[in-house]
N, CA, C and O of each residue as an XYZ file, in Angstrom:
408
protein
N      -8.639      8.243     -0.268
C      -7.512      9.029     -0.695
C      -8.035     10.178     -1.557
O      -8.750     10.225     -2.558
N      -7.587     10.833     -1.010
C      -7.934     12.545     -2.033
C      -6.974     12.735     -3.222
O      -5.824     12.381     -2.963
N      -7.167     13.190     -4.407
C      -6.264     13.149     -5.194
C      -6.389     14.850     -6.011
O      -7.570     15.175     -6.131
N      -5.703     15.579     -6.386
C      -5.538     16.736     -6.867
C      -4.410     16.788     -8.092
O      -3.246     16.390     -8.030
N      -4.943     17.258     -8.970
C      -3.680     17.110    -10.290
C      -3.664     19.018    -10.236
O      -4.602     19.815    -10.250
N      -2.179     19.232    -10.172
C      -1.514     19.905     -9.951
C      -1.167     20.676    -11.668
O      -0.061     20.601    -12.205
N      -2.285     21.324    -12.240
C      -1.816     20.916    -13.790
C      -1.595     22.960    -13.409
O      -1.551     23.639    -14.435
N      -1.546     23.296    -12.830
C      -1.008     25.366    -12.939
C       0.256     24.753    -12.940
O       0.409     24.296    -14.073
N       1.170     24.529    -12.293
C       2.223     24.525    -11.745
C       2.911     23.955    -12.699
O       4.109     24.234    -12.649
N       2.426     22.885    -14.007
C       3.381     22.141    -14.966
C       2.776     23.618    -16.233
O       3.537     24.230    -16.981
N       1.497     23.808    -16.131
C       1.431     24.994    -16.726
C       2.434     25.894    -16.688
O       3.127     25.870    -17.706
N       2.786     26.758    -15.788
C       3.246     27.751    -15.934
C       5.229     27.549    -15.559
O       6.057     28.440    -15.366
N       5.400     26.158    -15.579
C       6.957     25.692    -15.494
C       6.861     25.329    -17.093
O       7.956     25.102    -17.609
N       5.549     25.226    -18.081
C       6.240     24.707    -19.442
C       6.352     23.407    -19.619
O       6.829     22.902    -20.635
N       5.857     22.687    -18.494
C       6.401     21.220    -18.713
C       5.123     20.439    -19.244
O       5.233     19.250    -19.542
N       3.811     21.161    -19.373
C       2.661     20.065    -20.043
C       2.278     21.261    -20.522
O       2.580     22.388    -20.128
N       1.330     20.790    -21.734
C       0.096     21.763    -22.641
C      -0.748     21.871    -21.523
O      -0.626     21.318    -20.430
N      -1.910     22.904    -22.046
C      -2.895     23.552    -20.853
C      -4.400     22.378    -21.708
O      -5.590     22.519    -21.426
N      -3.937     21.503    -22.551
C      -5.059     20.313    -22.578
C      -4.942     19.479    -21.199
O      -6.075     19.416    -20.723
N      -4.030     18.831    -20.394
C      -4.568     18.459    -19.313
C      -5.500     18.846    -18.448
O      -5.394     19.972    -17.964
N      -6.600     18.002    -18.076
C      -7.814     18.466    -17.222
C      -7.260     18.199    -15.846
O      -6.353     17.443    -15.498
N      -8.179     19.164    -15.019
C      -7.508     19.427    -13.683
C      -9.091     18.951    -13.066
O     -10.093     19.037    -13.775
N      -9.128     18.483    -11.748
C     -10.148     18.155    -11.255
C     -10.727     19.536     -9.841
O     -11.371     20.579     -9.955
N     -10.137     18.881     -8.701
C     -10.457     19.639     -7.986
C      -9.247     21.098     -6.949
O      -9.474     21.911     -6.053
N      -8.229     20.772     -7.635
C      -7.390     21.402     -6.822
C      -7.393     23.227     -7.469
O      -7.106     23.489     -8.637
N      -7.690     24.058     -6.660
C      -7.549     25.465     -6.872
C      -6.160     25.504     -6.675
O      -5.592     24.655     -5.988
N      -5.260     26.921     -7.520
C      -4.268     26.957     -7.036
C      -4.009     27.744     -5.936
O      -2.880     27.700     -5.448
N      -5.035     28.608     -5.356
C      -4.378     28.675     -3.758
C      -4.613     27.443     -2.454
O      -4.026     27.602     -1.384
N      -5.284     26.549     -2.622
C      -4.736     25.378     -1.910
C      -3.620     24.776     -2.227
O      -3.122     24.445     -1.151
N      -2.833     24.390     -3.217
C      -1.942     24.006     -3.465
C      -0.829     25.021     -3.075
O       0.290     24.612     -2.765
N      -1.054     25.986     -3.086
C       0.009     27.138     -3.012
C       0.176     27.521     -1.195
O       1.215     27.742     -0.573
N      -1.214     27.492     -0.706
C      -1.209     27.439      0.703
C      -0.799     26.297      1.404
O      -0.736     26.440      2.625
N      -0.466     25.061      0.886
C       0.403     23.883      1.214
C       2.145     24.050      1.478
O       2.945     23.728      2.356
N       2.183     24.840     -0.014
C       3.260     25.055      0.116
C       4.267     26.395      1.074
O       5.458     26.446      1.382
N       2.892     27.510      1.351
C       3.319     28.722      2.235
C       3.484     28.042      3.520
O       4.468     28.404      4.165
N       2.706     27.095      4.060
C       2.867     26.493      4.962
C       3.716     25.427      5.548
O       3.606     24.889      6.650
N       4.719     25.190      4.461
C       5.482     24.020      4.657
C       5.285     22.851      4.857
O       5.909     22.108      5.614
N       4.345     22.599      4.147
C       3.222     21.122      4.577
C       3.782     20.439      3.137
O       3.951     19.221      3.090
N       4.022     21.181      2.119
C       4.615     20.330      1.016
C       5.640     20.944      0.213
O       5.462     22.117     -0.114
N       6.756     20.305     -0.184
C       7.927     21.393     -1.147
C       6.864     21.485     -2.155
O       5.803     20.878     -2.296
N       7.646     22.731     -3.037
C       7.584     23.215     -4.392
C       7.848     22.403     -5.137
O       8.648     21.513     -4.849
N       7.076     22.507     -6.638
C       7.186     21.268     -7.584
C       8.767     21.703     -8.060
O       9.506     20.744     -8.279
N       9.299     22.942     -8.224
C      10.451     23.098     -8.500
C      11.301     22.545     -7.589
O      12.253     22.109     -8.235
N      11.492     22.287     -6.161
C      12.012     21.507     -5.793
C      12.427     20.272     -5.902
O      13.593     19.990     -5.626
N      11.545     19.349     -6.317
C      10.998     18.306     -6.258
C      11.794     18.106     -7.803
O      12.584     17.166     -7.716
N      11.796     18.620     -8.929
C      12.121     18.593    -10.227
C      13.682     18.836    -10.044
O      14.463     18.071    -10.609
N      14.010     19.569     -9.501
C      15.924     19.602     -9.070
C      16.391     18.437     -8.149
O      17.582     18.126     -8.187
N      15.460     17.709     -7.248
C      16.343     16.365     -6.873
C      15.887     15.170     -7.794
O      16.291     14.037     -7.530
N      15.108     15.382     -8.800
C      15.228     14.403     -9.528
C      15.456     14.471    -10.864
O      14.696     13.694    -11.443
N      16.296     15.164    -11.743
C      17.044     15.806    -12.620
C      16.468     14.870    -13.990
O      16.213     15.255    -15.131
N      16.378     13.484    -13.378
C      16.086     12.762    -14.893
C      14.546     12.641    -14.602
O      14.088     11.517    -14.806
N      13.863     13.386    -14.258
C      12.184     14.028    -14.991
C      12.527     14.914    -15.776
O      11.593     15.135    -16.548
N      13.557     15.663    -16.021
C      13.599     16.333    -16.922
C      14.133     15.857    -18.318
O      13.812     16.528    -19.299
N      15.062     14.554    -18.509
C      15.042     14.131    -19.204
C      13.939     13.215    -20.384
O      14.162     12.470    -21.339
N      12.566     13.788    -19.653
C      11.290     13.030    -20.529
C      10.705     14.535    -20.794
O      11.065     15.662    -20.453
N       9.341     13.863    -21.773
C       8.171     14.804    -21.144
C       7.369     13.949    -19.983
O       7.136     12.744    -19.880
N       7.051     15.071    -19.163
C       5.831     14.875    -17.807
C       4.407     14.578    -18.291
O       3.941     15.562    -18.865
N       3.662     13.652    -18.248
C       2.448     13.254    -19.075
C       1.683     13.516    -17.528
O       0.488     13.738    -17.729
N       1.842     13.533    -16.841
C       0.357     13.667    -15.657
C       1.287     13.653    -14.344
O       2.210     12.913    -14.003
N       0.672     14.771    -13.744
C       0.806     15.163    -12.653
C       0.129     15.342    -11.552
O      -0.687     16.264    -11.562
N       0.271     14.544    -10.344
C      -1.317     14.867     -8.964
C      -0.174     14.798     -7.856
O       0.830     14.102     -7.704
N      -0.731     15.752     -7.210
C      -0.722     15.965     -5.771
C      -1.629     15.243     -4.657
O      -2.278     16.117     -4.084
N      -1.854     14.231     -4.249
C      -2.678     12.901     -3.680
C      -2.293     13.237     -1.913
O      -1.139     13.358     -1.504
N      -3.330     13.329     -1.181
C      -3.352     13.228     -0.122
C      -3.898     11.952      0.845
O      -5.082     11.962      1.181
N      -3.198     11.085      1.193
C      -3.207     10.071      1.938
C      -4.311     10.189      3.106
O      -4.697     11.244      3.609
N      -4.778      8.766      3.463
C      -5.610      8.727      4.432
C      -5.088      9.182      5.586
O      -5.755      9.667      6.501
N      -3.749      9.022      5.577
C      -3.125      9.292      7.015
C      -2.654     10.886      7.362
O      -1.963     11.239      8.318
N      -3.218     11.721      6.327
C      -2.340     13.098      6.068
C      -1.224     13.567      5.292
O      -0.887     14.739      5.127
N      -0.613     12.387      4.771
C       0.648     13.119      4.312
C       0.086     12.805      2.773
O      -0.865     12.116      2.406
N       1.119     13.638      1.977
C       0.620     14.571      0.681
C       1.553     13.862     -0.163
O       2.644     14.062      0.370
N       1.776     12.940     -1.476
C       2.308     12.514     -2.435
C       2.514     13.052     -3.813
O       1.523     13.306     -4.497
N       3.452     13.204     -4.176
C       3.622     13.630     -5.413
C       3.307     12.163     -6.720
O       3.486     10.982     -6.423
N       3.020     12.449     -7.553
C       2.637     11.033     -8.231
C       2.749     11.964     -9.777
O       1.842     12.662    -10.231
N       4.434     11.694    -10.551
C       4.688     12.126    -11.463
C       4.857     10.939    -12.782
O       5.617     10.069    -12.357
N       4.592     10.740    -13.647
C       4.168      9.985    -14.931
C       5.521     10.818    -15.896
O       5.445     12.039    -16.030
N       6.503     10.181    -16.413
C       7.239     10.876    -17.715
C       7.414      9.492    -18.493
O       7.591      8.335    -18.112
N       7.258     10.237    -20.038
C       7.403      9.421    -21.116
C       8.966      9.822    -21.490
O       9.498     10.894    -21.781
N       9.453      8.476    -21.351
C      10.994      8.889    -21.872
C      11.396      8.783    -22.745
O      10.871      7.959    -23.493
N      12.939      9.767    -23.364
C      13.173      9.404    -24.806
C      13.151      8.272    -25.464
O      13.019      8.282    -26.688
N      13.314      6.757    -24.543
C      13.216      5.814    -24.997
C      11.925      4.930    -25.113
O      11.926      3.699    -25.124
N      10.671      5.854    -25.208
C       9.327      5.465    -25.356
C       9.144      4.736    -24.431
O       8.352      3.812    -24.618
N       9.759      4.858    -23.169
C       8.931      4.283    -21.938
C       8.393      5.516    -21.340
O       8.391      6.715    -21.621
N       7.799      4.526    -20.118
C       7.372      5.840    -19.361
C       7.372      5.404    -18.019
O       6.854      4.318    -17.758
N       7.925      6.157    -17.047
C       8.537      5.970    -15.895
C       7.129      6.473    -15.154
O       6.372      7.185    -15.813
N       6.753      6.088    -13.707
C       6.065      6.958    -12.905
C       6.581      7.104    -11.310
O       6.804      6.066    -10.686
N       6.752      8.311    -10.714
C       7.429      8.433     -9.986
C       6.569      8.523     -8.436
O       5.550      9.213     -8.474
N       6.846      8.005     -7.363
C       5.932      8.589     -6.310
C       6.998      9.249     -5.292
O       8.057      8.654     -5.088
N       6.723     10.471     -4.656
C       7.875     10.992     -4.289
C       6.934     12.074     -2.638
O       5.985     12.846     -2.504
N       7.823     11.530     -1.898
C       6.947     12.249     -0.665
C       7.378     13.744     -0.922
O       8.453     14.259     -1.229
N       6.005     14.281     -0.654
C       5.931     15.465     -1.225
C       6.026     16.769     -0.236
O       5.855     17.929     -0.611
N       6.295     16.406      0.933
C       7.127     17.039      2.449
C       8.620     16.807      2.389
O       9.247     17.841      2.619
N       9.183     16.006      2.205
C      10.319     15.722      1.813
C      11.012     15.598      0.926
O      12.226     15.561      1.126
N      10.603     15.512     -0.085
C      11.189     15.031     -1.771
C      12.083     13.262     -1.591
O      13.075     13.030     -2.282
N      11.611     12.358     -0.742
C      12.033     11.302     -0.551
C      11.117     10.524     -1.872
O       9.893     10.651     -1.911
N      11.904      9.686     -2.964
C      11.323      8.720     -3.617
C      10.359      7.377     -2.503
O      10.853      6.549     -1.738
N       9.384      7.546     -2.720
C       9.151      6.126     -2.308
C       8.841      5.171     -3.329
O       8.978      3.978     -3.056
N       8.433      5.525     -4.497
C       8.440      3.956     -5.372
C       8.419      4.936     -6.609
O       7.900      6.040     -6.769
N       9.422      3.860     -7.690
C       9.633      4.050     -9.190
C       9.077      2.519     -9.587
O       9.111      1.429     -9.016
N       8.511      3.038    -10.952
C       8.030      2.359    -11.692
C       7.919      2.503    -13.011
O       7.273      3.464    -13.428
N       8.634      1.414    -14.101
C       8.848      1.291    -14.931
C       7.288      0.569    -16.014
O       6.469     -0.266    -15.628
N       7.351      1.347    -17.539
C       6.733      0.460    -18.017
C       6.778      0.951    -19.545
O       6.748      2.122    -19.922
N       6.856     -0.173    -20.320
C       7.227     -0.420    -21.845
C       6.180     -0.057    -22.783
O       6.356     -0.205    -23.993
């Protein structure tokens, strides 16, 4: 599994400090994903799920599957000192698994 943290895009939406380390993703691959329709926009993705905005976003990756398809894999600490992590197909904006933890 390939994994890419997507840290321009929470950069320049405001939603994390520019201390998160980014590994291998440039932002014109990520951006050429998205010219191509191979993956929505993180702004997309943040309007069908309205309560990520109710935390802060602690880590963000863009993960590409063995099989091709591309995952969103979002982490928020919520007002109630949990922290939720979200996996959300990232062609579709379909949740596939939430996960809770104290």
């Amino acid at each position: 599994m390939r994994s890419f943290t997507i840290m321009f895009f929470l950069l320049f939406s405001g939603l994390i400090s520019p201390t998160v380390s980014a590994d291998s993703l440039r932002q014109s691959d990520a951006l050429k994903l998205v010219d191509n329709g191979d993956i929505l926009p993180l702004e997309e993705i943040l309007k069908l799920f309205p309560e990520l905005k109710a935390g802060r976003v602690l880590d963000l990756e863009l993960e590409q599957e063995d099989d091709g398809y591309f995952i969103y894999e979002i982490e928020v600490l919520m007002r109630d000192g949990s922290v939720r992590e979200y996996e959300v197909d990232a062609s579709n904006g379909h949740l596939l698994r939430e996960e809770f933890e104290e």
